[in-house]
N, C-alpha and C positions, 0 to 999 in steps of 0.2 A: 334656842340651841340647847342641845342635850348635853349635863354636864362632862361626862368622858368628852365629849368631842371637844369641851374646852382647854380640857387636861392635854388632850393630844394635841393643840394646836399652838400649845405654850413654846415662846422657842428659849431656850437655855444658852448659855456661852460654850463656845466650841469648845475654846481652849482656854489657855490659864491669860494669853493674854487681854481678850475678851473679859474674860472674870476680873482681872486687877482694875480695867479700865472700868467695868462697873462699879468698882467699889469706891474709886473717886469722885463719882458722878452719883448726885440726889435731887431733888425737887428743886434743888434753887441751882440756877445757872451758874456752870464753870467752864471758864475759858481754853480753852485748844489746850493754849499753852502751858497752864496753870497745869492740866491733865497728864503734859509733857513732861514737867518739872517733878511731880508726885510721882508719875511714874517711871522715870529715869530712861523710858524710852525715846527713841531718834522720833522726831516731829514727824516723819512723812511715815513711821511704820503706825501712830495714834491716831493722824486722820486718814489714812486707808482704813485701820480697824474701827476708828467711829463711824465711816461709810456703811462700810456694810453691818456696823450693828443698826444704823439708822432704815437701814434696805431691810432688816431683820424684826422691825419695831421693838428695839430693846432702849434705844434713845433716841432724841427727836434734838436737831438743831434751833433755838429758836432766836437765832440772828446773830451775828458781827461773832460765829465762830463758838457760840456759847452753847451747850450742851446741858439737858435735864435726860432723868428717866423718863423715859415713856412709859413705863410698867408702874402700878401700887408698889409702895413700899415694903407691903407684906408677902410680897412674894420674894420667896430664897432664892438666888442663883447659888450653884455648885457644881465645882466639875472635880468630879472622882481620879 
């Protein structure tokens, strides 16, 4: 694959809520709730937003609720 088309295929966080919930989330699993607690958002608004960043390949569930990044560490998210 050609690297522009990598560039262009990268998906970024929509909004700020997206972007906070990435920022809690790294390599090593953290739990729903834990994500809930750090972000002082309502439980049902962090896993609808971890759904569809999971639909997004921005995180990947892997079991009993726990959440890693999908993406390299080296890659920046920002939303302007």
């Amino acid at each position: 694959m050609i690297e522009e088309h990598r560039e262009v295929q990268e998906i970024l966080p929509e909004n700020e809520t997206e972007s906070m919930i990435l920022s809690l989330i790294s390599q090593e699993p953290v739990h729903v709730d834990e994500i809930g607690r750090e972000s002082g958002l309502p439980i049902a608004q962090v896993t609808s937003t971890l759904a569809l960043m999971e639909l997004k390949g921005l995180v990947r569930q892997v079991g009993g609720m726990n959440y890693v990044l999908a993406r390299e560490a080296k890659v920046r998210y920002l939303v302007d």
